[in-house]
LOLUMTI-383002 format. One record per residue (C-alpha): x, y negated, z negated. Coordinates in pm, whole numbers, padded with zeros to 5 digits, always signed. Example, Ala and Ser with C-alpha at 12.3 -4.5 7.8 and 13.67 -1.06 7.14 Angstrom:
2
+01230+00450-00780
+01367+00106-00714
//
This chain:
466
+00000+00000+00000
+00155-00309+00113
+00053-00514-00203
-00007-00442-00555
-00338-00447-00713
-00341-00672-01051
-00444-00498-01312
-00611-00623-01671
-00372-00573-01945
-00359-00267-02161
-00618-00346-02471
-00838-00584-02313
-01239-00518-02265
-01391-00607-01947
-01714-00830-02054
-02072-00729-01985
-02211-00866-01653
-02452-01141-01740
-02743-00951-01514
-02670-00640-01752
-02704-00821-02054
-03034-00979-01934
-03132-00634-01842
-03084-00558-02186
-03259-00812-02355
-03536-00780-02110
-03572-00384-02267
-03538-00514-02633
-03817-00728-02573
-04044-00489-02365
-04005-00265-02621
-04076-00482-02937
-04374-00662-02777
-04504-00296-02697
-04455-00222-03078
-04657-00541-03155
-04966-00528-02879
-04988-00148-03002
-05018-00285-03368
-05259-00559-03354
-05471-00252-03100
-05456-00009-03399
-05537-00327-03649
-05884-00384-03428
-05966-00041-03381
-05920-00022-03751
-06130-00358-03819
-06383-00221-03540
-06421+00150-03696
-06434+00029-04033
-06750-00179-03941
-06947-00166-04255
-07221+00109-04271
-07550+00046-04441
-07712+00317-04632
-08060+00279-04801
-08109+00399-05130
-08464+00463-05258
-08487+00492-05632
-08768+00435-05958
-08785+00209-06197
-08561-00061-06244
-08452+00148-06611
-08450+00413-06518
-08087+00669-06436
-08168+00606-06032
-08129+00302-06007
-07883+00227-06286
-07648+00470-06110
-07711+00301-05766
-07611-00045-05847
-07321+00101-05981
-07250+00292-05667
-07305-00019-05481
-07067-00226-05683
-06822+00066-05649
-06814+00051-05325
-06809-00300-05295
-06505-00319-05536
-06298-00022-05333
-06346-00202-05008
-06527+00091-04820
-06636+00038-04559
-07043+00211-04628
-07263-00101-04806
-07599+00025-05024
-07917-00128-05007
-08124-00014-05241
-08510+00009-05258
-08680+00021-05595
-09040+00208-05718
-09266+00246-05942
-09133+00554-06019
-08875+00869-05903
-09159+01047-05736
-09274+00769-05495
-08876+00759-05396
-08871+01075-05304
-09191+01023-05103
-09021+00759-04934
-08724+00943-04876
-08887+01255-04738
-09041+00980-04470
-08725+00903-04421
-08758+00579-04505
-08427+00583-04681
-08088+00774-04654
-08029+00866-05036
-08201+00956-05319
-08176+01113-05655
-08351+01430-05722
-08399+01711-05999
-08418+02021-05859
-08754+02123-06081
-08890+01828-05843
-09039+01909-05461
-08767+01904-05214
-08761+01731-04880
-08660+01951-04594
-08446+01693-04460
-08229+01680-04781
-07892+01762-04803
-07692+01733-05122
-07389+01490-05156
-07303+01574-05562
-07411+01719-05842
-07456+01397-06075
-07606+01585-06398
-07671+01892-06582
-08016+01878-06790
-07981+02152-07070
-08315+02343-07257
-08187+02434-07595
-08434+02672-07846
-08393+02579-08189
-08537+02782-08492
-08524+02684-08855
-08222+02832-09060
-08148+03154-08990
-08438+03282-08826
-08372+03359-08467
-08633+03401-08186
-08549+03714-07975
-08783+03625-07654
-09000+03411-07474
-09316+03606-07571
-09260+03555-07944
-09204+03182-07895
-09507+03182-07745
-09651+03258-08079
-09511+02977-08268
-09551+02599-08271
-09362+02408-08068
-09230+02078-08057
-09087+01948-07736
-08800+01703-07802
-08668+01520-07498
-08612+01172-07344
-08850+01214-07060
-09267+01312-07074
-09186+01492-06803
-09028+01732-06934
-09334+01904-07041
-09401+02009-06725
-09106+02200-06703
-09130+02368-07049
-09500+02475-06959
-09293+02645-06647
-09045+02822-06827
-09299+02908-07074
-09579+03031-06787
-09824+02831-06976
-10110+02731-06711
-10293+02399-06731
-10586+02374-06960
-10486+02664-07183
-10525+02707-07517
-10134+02746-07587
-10070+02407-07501
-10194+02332-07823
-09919+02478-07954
-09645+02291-07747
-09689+01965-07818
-09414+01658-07754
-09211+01518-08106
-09214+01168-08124
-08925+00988-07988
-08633+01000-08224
-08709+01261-08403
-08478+01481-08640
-08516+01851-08597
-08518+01875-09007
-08792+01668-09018
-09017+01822-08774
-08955+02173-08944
-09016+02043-09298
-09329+01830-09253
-09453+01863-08873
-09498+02248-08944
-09368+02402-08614
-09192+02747-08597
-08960+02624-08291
-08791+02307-08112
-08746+02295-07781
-08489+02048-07684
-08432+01947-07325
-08196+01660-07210
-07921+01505-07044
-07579+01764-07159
-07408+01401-07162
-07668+01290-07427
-07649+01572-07591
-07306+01570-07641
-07318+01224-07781
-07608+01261-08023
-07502+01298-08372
-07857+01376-08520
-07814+01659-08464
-07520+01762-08655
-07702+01523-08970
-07957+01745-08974
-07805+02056-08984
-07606+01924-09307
-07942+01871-09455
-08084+02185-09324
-07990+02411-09132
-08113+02567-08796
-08059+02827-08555
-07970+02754-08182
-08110+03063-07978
-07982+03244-07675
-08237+03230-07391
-08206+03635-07267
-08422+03566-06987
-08199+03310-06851
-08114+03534-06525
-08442+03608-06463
-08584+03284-06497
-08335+03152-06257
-08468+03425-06018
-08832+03354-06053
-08784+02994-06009
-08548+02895-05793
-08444+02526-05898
-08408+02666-06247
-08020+02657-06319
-07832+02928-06545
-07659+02698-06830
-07384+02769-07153
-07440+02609-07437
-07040+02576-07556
-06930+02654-07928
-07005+02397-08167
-07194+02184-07886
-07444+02038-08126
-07194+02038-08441
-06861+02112-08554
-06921+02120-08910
-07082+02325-08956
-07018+02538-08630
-07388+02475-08428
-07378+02689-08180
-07135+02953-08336
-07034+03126-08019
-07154+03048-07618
-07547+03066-07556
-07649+03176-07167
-07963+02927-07156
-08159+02784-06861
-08139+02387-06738
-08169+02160-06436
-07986+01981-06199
-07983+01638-06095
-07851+01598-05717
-07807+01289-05512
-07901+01366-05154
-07880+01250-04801
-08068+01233-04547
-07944+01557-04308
-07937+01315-03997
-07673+01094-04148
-07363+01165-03966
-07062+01416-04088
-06820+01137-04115
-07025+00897-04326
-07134+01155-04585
-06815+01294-04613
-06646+00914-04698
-06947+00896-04946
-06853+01195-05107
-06496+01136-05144
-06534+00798-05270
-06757+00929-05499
-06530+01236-05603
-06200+01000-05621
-06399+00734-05831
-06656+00953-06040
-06495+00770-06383
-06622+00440-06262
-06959+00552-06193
-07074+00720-06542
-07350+00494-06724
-07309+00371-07070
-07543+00651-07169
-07320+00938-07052
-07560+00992-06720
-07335+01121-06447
-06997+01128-06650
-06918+01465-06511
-07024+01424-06164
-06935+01818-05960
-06894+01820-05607
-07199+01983-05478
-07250+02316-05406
-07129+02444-05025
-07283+02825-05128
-07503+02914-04843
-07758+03033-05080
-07716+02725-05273
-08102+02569-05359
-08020+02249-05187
-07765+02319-04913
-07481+02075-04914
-07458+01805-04633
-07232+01926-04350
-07001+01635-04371
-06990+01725-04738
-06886+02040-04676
-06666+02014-04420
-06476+01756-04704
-06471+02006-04994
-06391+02293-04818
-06050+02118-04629
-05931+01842-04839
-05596+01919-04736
-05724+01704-04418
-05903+01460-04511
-05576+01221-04421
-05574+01325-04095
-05962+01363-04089
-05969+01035-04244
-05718+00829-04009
-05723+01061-03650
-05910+00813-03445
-05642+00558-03535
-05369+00791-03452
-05523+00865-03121
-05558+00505-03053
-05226+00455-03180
-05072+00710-02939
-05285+00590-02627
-05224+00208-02755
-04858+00309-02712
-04888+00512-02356
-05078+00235-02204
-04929-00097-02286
-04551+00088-02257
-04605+00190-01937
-04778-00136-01830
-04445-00311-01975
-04212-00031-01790
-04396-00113-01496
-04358-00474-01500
-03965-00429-01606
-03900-00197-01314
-04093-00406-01038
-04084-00772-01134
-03845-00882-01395
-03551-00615-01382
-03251-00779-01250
-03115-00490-01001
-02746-00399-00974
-02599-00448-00659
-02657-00169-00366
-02320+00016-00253
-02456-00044+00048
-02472-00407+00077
-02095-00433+00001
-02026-00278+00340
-02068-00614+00468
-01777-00734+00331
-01590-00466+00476
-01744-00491+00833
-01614-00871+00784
-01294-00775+00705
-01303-00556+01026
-01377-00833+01255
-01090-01003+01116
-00851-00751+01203
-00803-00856+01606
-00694-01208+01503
-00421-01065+01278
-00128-01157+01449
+00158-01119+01159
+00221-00849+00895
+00168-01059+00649
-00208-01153+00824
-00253-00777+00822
-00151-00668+00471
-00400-00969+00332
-00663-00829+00508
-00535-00475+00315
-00575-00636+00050
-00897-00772+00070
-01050-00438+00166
-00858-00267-00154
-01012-00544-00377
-01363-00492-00215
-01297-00056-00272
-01172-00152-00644
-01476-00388-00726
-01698-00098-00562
-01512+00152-00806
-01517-00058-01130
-01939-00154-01034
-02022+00198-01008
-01844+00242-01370
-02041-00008-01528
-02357-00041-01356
-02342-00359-01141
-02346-00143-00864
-02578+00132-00767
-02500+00442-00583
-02723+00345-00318
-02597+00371-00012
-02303+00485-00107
-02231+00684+00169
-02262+00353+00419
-01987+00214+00209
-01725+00497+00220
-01820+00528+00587
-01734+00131+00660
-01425+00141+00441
-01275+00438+00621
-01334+00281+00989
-01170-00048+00887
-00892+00112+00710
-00838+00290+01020
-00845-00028+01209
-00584-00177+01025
-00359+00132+01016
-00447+00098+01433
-00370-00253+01382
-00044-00208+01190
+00122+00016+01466
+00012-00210+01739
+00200-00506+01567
+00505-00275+01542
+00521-00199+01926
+00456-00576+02015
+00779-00681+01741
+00989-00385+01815
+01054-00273+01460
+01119+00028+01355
+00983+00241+01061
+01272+00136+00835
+01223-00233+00878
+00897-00172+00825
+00941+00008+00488
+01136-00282+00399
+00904-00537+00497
+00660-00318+00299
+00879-00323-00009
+00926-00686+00006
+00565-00741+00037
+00507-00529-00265
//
């Protein structure tokens, strides 16, 4: 070669092209915007699938368990930022809200299972347990139904309508003669007291467990008397006959620990109290319901106990009130509920992401990509150099025109190294380079004949160039 290529000194880094760099930050900023767009997409799907839900909520009397436990629902919710809202619709009573529920003229209610059931209800939780509890006085014990039916009876409870369901367990019919004999203590009551001076062989005490639990009286009266809490043998078969009769345990020392009332676990009979939804209202929405209430059941107890041990409700097929299939679908796989909970955001997410990054690649590759140079195009150079060759008339003319086409081969070489030039038409290139090269190696020889040296001065020349 008849003159030597400069080369960068040993250590030194060749800078980034400016194109490359913009290329660069181009991709940086593709990508982040793609990060945000997909973002604030996933933020209003969020927003638009979290649209607050209304649910109506038909209960009794403004005192009443209903709608104490309602409001308190509502507020729940309210306070936990869900995004289901309650409006609830009051009544006289908890009969004329189920009436309005089974015309489905609201989504929830709260039912007991002694009471009719709508066909269209499905049960979200179990919100109370009530439990029947047959007392004798001291140590007597009563060993069945049949000889209770023999004895006085005083009905203590919270609720008139109760009676109803003793007179049930009891298969007393309206209008007999035994319901002379089962008649309801005055509110308050002690169970001493109605022994001593009301004159009745038995006490039949039905409530709330949760009340139970907290009433003391009970525990003062057996210090001043005592009494016998009874087993209820025909607990199994009572449960049989009547199907929204419940199979109950009355726990050791229940009633009072000093002394022990009951002295070992009693199988008895009781109800239960259920809210339920409406079976049209859809999986997703009763399922949220019943998570927020499972996750939050502390906050939702009344000051009177009612629903302080709120169960998830029963998914048994043969279960009296069959569980809501959202409800279900909850209790049975709560190890999904996060991805049951979030999957139409992560499916937005994912198709947020495919969309607006190819839209973005798209627009980088086509519009605002600043392309490296084609191999091809450089061959332009080298044609130019080619036409130059004929009006070399000197060596010296010649081996600057070498050295032009060596500079445009080294440039082509370094390019394809760091991406300022593309492969493309690559094969144009080499092709052009080779014909010139050529034509200056014709070139060359031609100037030798025409000077008359010979190859040593030539080699010299050559050296001297160098």
């Amino acid at each position: 070669m008849s003159a030597e290529v400069p080369t960068p000194p040993p250590g030194t880094r060749r800078s980034r092209p400016s194109f490359l760099n913009s290329n660069r930050r181009q991709v940086i900023l593709f990508a982040v915007l793609t990060l945000l767009l997909s973002g604030a997409t996933v933020w209003g799907g969020r927003v638009w699938l979290r649209d607050s839900e209304t649910l109506t909520f038909a209960v009794g009397e403004a005192n009443g368990p209903e709608a104490r436990f309602a409001a308190k629902l509502a507020a729940m919710l309210r306070a936990t930022s869900s995004r289901l809202r309650l409006r609830i619709i009051p009544n006289a009573d908890n009969t004329r809200a189920l009436t309005q529920f089974d015309r489905k003229l609201a989504d929830l209610a709260v039912l007991r299972t002694d009471a009719k059931i709508p066909p269209r209800a499905r049960s979200i939780a179990i919100l109370e347990h009530d439990v029947l509890m047959l007392i004798s006085p001291g140590d007597k014990k009563i060993k069945s139904l049949a000889e209770l039916k023999k004895k006085k009876i005083a009905l203590l409870t919270s609720s008139s309508t109760n009676l109803a369901f003793v007179r049930k367990v009891l298969e007393i019919p309206e209008g007999s003669d035994t319901n002379a004999r089962l008649q309801l203590a005055p509110a308050n009551s002690m169970i001493d007291k109605l022994f001593t001076s009301g004159g009745y062989g038995a006490v039949i005490a039905l409530d709330h467990a949760s009340a139970i639990v907290r009433d003391k009286s009970f525990e003062q009266s057996a210090r001043r008397a005592p009494f016998t809490v009874n087993a209820l043998d025909e607990s199994t078969a009572l449960t049989r006959r009547y199907p929204g009769i419940s199979e109950e345990t009355l726990a050791t020392g229940l009633l009072s620990s000093t002394p022990q009332i009951p002295d070992d676990d009693l199988d008895t009979v009781g109800l239960h109290w259920l809210l339920v939804g409406q079976a049209a209202i859809p999986a997703n929405t009763a399922g949220e319901l019943a998570r927020t209430i499972y996750e939050n059941k502390a906050e939702l107890a009344l000051d009177d106990g009612f629903a302080s041990k709120i169960e998830p409700a029963d998914v048994d097929k043969s279960a009296f009130v069959a569980a809501h299939q959202g409800v279900a679908e909850y209790i049975n796989d709560t190890s999904k509920s996060f991805l049951e909970r979030y999957s139409d955001l992560l499916y937005l997410a994912v198709a947020a992401l495919g969309v607006i990054g190819s839209i973005f690649v798209g627009l980088y590759t086509k519009v605002t990509r600043v392309a490296p140079e084609k191999a091809s195009e450089l061959a332009t150079a080298i044609l130019d150099i080619g036409e130059r060759i004929a009006e070399a008339k000197t060596m010296e003319a010649l081996e600057g025109l070498q050295d032009e086409l060596e500079g445009v081969l080294r440039g082509a070489v370094i390019g394809l190294r760091d991406g300022t030039i593309s492969s493309d038409g690559l094969d144009t290139f080499k092709l052009g380079y080779e014909f010139v090269r050529d034509e200056i190696g014709m070139r060359r020889e031609s100037l030798k004949r025409q000077g008359g040296h010979d190859d040593n001065v030539v080699v010299v020349k050559t050296a001297q160039s160098a």
